[in-house]
Z-matrix of the N, CA and C atoms (Angstrom, degrees):
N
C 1 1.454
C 2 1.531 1 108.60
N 3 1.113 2 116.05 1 116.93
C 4 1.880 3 126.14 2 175.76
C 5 1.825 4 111.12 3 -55.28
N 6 1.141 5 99.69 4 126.42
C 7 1.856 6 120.86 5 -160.33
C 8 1.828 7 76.82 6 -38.95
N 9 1.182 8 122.04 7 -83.17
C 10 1.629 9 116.47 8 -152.55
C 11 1.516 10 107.10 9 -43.66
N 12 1.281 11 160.64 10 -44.21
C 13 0.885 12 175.50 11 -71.28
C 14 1.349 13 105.48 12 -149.28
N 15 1.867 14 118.16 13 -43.50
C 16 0.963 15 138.90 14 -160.64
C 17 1.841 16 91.28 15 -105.33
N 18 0.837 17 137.32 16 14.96
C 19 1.634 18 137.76 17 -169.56
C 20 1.879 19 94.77 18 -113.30
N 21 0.848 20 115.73 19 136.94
C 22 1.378 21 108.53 20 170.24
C 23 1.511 22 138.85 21 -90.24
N 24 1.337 23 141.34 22 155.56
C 25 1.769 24 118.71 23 -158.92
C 26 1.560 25 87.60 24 -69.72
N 27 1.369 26 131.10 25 -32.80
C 28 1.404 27 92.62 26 -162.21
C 29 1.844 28 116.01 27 -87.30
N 30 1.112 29 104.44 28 -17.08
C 31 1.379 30 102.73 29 174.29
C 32 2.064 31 105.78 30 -69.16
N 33 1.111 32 122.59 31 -28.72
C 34 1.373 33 115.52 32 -171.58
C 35 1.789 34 81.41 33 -85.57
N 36 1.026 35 130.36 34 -31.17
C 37 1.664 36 92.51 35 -170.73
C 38 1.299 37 107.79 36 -90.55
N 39 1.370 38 115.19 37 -2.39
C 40 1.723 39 101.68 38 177.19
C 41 1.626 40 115.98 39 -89.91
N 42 1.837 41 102.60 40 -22.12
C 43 1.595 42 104.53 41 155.06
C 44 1.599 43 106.65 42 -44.27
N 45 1.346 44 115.96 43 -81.67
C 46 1.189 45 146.88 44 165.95
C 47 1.957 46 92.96 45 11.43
N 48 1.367 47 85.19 46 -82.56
C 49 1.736 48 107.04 47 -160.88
C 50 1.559 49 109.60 48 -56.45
N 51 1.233 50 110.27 49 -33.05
C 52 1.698 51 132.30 50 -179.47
C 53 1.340 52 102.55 51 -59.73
N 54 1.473 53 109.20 52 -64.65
C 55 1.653 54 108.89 53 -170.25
C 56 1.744 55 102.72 54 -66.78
N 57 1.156 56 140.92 55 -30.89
C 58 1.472 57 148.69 56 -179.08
C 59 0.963 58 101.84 57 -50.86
N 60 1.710 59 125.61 58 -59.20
C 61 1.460 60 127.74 59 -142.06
C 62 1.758 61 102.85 60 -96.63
N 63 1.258 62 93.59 61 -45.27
C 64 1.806 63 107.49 62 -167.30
C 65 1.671 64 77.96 63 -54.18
N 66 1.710 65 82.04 64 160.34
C 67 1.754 66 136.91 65 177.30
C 68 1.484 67 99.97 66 -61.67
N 69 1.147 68 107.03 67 158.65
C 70 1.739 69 108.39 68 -175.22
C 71 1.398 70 90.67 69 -67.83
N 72 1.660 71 111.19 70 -64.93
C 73 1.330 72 124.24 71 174.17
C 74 1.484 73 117.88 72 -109.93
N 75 1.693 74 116.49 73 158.11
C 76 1.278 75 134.16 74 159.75
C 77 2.003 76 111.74 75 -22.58
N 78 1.261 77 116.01 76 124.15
C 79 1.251 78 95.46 77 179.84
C 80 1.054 79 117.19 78 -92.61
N 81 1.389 80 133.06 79 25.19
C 82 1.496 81 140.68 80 145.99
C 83 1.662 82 121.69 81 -71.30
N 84 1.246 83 101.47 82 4.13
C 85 1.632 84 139.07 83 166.85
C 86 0.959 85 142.32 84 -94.43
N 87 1.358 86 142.28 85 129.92
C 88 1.535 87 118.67 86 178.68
C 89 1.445 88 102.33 87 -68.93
N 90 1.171 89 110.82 88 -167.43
C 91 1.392 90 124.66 89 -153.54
C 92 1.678 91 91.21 90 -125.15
N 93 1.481 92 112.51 91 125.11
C 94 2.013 93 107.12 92 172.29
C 95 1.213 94 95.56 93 -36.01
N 96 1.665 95 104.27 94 160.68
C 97 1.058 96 126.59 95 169.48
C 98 1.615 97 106.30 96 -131.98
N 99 1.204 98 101.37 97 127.33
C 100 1.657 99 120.31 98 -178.81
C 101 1.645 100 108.80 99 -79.98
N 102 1.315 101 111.04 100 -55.91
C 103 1.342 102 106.79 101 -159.10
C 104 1.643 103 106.21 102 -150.76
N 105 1.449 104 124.33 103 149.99
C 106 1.577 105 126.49 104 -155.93
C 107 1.590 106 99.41 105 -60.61
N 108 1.374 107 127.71 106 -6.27
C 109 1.468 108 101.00 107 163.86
C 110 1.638 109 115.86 108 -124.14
N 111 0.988 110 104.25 109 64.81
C 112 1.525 111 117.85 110 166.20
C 113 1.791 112 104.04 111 -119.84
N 114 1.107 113 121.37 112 151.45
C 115 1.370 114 112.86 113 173.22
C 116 1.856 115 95.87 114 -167.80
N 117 1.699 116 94.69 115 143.73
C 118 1.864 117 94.40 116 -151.20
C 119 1.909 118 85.99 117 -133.36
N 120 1.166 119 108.90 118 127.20
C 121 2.192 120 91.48 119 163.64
C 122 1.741 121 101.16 120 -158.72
N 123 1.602 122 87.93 121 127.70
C 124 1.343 123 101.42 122 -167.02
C 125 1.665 124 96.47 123 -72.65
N 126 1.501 125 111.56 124 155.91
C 127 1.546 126 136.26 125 -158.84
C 128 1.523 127 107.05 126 -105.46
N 129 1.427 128 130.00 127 101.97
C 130 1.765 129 109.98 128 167.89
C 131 1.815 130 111.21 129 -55.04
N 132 0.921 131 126.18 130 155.00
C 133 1.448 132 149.63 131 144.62
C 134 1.171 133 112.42 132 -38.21
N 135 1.095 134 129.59 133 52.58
C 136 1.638 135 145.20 134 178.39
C 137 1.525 136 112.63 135 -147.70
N 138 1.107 137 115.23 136 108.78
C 139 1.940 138 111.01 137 163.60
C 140 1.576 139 119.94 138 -38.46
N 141 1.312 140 112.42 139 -5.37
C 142 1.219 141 101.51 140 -171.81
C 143 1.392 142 105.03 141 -103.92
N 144 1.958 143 119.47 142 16.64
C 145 1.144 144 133.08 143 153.43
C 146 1.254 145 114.93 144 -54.04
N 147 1.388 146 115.48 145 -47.36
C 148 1.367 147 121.53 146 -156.89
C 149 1.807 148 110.82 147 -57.70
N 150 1.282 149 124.54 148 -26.11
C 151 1.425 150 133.70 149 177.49
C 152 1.263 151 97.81 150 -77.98
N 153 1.164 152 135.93 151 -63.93
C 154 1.496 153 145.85 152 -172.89
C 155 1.723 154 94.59 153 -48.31
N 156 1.262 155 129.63 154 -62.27
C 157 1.540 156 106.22 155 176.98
C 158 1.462 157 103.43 156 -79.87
N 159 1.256 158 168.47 157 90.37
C 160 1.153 159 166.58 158 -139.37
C 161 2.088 160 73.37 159 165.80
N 162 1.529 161 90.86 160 -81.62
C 163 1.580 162 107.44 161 -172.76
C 164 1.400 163 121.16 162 -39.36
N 165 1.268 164 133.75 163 -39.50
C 166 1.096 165 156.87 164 -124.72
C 167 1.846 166 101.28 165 -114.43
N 168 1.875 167 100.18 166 -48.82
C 169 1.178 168 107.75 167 151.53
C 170 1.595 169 155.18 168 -67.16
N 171 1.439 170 100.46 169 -25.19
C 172 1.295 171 130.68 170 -173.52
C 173 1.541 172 91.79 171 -94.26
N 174 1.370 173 123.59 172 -37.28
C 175 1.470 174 109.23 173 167.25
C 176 1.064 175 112.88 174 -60.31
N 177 1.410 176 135.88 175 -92.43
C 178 0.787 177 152.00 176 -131.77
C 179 1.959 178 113.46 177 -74.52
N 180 1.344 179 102.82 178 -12.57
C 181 1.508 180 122.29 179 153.74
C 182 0.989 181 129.32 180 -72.01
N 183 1.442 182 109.74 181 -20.39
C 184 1.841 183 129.35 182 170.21
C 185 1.381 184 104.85 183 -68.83
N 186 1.882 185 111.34 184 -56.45
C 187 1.500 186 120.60 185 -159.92
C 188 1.443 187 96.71 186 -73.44
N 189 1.644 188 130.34 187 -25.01
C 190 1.750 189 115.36 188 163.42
C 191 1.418 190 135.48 189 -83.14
N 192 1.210 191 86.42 190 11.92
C 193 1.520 192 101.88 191 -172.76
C 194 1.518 193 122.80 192 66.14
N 195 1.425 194 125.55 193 39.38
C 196 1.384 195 146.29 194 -172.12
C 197 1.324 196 112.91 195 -123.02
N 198 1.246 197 120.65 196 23.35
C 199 1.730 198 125.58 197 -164.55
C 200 1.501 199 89.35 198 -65.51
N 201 1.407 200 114.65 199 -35.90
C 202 1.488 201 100.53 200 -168.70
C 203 1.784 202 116.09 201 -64.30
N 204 1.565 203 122.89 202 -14.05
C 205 1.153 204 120.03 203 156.60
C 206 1.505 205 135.17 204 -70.60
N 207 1.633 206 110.74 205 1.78
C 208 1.575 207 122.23 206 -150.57
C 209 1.720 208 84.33 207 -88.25
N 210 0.826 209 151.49 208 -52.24
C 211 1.663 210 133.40 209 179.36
C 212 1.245 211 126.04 210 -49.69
N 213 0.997 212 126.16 211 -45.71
C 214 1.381 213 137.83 212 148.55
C 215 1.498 214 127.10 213 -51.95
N 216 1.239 215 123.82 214 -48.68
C 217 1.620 216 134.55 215 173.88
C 218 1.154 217 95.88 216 -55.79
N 219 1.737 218 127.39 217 -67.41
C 220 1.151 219 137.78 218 -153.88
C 221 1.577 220 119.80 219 -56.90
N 222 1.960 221 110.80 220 -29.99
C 223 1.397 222 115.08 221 171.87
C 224 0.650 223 102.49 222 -53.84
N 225 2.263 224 123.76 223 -70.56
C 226 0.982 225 132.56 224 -126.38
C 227 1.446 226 106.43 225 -84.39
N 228 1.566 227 118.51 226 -4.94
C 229 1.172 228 114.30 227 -176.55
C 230 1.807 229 107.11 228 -93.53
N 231 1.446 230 114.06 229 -31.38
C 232 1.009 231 132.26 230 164.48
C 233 1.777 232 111.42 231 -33.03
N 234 1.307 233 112.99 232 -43.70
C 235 0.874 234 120.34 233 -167.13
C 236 1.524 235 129.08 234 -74.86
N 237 1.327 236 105.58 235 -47.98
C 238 1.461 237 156.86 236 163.16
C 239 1.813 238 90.99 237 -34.26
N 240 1.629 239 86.41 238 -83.10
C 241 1.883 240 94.41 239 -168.91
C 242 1.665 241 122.86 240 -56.23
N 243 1.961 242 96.49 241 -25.53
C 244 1.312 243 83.65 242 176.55
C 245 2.133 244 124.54 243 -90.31
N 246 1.497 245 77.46 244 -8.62
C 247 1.931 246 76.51 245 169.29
C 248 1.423 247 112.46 246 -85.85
N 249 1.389 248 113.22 247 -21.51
C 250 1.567 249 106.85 248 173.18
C 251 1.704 250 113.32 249 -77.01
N 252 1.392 251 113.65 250 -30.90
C 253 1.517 252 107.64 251 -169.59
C 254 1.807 253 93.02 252 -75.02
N 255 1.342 254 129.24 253 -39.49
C 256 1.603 255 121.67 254 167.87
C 257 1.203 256 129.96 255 -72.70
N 258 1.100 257 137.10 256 14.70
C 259 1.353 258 140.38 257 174.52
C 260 1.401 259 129.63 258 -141.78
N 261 1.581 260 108.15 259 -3.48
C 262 1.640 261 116.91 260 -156.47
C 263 1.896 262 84.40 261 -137.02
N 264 1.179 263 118.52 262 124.05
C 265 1.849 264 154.47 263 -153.66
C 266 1.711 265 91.44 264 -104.37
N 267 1.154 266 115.01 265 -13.85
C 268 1.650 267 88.28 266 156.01
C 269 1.342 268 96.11 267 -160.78
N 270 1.882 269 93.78 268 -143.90
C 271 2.153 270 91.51 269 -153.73
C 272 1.721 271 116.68 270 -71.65
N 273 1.672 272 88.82 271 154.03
C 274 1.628 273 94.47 272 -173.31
C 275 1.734 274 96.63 273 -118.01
N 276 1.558 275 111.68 274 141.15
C 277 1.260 276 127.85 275 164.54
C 278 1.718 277 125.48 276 -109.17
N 279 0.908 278 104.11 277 141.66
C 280 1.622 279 116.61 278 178.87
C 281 1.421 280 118.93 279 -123.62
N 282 1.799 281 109.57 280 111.34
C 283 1.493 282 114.32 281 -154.29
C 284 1.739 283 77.39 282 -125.67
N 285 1.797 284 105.67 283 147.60
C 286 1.443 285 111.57 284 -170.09
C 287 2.023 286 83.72 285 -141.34
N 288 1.497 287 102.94 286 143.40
C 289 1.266 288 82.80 287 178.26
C 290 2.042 289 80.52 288 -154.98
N 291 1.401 290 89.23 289 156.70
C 292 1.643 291 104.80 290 156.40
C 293 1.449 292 109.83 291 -106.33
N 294 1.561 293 83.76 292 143.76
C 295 2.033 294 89.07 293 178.92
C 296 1.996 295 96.61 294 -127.44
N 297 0.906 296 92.19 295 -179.51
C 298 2.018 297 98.52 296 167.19
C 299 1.726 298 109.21 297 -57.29
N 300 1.373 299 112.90 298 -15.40
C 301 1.612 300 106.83 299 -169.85
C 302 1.357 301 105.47 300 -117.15
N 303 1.359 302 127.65 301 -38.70
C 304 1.162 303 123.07 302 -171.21
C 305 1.096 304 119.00 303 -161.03
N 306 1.526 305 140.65 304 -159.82
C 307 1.107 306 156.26 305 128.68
C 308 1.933 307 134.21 306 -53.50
N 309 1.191 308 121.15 307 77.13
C 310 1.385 309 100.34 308 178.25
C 311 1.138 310 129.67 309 -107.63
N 312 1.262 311 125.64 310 143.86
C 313 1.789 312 116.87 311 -164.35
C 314 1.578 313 100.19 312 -136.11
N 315 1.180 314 96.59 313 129.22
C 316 1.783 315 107.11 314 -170.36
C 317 1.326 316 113.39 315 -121.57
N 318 1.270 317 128.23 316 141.77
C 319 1.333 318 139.62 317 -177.44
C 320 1.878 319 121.39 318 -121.51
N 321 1.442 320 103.62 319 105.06
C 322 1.525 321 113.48 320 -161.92
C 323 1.621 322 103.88 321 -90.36
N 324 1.430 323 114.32 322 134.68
C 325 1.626 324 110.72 323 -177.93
C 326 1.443 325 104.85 324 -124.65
N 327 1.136 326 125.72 325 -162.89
C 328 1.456 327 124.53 326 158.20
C 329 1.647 328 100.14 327 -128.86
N 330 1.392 329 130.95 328 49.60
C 331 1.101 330 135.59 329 160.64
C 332 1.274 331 123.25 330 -132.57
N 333 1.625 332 114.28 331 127.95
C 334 1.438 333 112.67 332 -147.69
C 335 1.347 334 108.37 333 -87.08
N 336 1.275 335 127.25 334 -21.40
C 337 1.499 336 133.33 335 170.93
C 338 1.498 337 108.68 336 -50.55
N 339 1.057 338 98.58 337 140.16
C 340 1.697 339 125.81 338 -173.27
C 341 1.723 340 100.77 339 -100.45
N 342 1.745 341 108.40 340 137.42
C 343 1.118 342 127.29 341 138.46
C 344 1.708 343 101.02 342 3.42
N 345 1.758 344 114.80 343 130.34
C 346 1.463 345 125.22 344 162.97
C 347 1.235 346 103.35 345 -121.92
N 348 1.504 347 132.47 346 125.51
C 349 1.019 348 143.99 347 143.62
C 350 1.682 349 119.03 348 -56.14
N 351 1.536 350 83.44 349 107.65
C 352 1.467 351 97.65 350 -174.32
C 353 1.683 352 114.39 351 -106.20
N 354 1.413 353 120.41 352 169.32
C 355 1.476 354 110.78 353 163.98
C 356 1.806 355 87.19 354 -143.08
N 357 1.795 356 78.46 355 127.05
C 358 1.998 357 96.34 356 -167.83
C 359 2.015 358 82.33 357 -110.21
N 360 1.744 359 73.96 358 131.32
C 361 1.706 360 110.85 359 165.68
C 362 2.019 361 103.94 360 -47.27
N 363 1.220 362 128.05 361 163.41
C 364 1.382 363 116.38 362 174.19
C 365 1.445 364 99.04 363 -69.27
N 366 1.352 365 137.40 364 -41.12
C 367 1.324 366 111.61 365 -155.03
C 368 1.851 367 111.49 366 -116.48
N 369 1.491 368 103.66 367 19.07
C 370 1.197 369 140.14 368 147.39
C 371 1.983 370 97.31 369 -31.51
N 372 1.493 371 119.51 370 113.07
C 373 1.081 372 135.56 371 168.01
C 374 2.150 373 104.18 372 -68.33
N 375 0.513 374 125.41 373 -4.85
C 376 1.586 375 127.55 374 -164.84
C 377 1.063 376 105.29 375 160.26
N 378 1.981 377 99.43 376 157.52
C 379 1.655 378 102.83 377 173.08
C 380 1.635 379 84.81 378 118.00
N 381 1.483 380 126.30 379 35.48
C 382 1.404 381 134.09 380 -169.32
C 383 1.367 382 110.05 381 -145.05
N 384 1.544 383 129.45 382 9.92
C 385 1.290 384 115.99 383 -170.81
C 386 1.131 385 117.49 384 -104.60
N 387 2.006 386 118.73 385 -11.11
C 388 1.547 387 116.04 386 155.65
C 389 1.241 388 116.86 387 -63.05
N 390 1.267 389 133.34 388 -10.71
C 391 1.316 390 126.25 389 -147.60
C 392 1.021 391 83.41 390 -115.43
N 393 1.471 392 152.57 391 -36.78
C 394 1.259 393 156.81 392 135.86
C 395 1.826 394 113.53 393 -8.38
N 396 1.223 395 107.26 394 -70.50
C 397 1.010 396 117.86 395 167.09
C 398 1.323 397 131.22 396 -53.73
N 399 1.249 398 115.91 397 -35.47
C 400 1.570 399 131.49 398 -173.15
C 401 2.229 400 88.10 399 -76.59
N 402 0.982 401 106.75 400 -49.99
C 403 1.467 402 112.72 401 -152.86
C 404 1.881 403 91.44 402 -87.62
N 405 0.862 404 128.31 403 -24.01
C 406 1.586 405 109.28 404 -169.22
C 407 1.891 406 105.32 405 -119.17
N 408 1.197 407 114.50 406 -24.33
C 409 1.494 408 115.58 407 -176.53
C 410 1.365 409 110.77 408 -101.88
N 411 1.349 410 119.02 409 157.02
C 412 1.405 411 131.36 410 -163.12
C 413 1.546 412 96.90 411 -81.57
N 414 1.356 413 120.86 412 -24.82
C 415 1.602 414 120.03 413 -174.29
C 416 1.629 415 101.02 414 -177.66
N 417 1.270 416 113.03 415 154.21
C 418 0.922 417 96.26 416 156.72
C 419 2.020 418 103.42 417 -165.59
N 420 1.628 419 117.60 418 -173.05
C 421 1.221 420 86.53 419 175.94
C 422 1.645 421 84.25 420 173.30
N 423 1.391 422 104.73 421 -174.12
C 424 2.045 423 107.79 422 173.31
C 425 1.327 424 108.27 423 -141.77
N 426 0.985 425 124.36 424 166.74
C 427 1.566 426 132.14 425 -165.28
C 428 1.897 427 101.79 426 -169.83
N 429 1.330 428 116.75 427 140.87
C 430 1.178 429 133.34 428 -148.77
C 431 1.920 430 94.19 429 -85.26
N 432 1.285 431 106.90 430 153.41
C 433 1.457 432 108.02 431 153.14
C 434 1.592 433 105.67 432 -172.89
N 435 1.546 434 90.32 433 164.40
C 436 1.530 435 101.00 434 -161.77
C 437 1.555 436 144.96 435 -36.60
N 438 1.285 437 88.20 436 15.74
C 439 1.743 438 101.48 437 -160.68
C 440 1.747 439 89.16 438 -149.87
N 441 1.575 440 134.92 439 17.68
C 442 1.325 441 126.93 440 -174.25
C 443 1.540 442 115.75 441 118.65
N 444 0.964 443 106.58 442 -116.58
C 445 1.740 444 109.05 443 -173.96
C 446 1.484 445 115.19 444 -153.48
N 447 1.122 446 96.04 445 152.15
C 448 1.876 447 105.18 446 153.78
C 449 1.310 448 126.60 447 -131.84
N 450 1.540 449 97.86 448 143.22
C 451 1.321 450 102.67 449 -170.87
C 452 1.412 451 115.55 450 -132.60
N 453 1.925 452 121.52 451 116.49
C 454 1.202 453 129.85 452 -134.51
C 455 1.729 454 91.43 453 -130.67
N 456 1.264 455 85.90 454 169.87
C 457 1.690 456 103.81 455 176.30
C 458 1.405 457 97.35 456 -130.26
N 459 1.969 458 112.57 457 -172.10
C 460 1.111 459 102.82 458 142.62
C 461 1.718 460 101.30 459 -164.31
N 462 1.096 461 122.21 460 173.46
C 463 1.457 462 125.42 461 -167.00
C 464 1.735 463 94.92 462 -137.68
N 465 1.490 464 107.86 463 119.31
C 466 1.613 465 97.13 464 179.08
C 467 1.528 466 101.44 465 -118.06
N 468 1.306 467 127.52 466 -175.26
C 469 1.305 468 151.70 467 -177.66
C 470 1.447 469 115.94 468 122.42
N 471 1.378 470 93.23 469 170.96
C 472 1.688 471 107.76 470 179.08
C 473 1.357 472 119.56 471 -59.80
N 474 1.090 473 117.14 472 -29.19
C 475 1.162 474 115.82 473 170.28
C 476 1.734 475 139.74 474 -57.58
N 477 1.789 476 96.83 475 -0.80
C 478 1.241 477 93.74 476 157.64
C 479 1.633 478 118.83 477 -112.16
N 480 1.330 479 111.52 478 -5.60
C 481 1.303 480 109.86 479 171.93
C 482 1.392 481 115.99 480 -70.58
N 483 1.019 482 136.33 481 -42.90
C 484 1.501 483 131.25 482 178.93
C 485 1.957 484 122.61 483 -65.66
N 486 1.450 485 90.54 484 -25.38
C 487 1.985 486 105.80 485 157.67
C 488 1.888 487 101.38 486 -70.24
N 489 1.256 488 116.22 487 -72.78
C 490 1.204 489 104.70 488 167.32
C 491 1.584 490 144.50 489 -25.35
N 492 0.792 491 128.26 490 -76.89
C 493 1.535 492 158.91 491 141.31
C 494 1.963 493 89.93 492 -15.88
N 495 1.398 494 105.05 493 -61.27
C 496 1.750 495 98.72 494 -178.34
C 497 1.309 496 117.93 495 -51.75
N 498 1.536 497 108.68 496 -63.57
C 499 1.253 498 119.13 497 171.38
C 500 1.523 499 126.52 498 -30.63
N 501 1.630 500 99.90 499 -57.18
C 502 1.915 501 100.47 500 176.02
C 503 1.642 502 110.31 501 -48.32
N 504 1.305 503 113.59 502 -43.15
C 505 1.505 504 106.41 503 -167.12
C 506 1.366 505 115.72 504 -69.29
């Protein structure tokens, strides 16, 4: 009997489904990088991540010439890393990329629960980072994958097409 033959449908479709869903890479990894404005750096399990991508962003918004987005990026990312480093049981990644439209910066966990839309009391310690999102990013939202979730923003305008467009030439 020929090896494939002898494999069963459900074991080939759960190969199948495994390689589909999983992460390019481990998210204790950066994430490939395609092109000079993508930039990916996996997060230890410590709150004291959350400055380190703060940093990481605000750099690297400098080196595209987008510093003028780094106050804004820097909350919303702030935000991002610190609900993933409290709620998500293993490693978290932070992938920032320019496209023709905008800015998007995504935050990968291994916890499958989604973003709660909350409404925080004024003196409510937390329970403010959808509203964050709703009020400062052009969109934003999470969607599941094989290892947990991601959870992305995004910042659009012209102002990244003309960095783009530079770069190719």
């Amino acid at each position: 009997m020929a090896k494939d033959a002898s494999t069963s449908w459900f074991a080939r479709q759960r190969g199948l489904w495994a390689r589909t869903l999983a992460p390019l890479r481990p998210l204790d990894a950066p994430a490939a990088r395609a092109t000079p404005f993508e930039a990916s750096w996996p997060l230890a399990l410590d709150l004291r991540s959350v400055g380190r991508a703060r940093r990481a962003v605000t750099g690297r918004l400098d080196e595209w010439n987008l510093s003028h987005l780094a106050d804004t990026a820097e909350l919303l990312v702030s935000e991002l890393v610190t609900n993933a480093l409290r709620h998500a049981p293993g490693p978290v990644r932070l992938n920032l990329r320019v496209t023709a439209d905008g800015l998007r910066c995504e935050v990968e966990d291994t916890n499958l629960a989604t973003p709660i839309r909350r409404s925080a009391t004024p003196d409510a310690e937390g329970g403010r980072g959808t509203e964050l999102l709703d009020l400062l990013s052009d969109g934003w939202g999470s969607y599941e994958t094989g290892t947990g979730k991601t959870t992305w923003f995004e910042l659009t305008g012209p102002f990244c097409r003309g960095t783009v467009e530079d770069a190719a030439e």
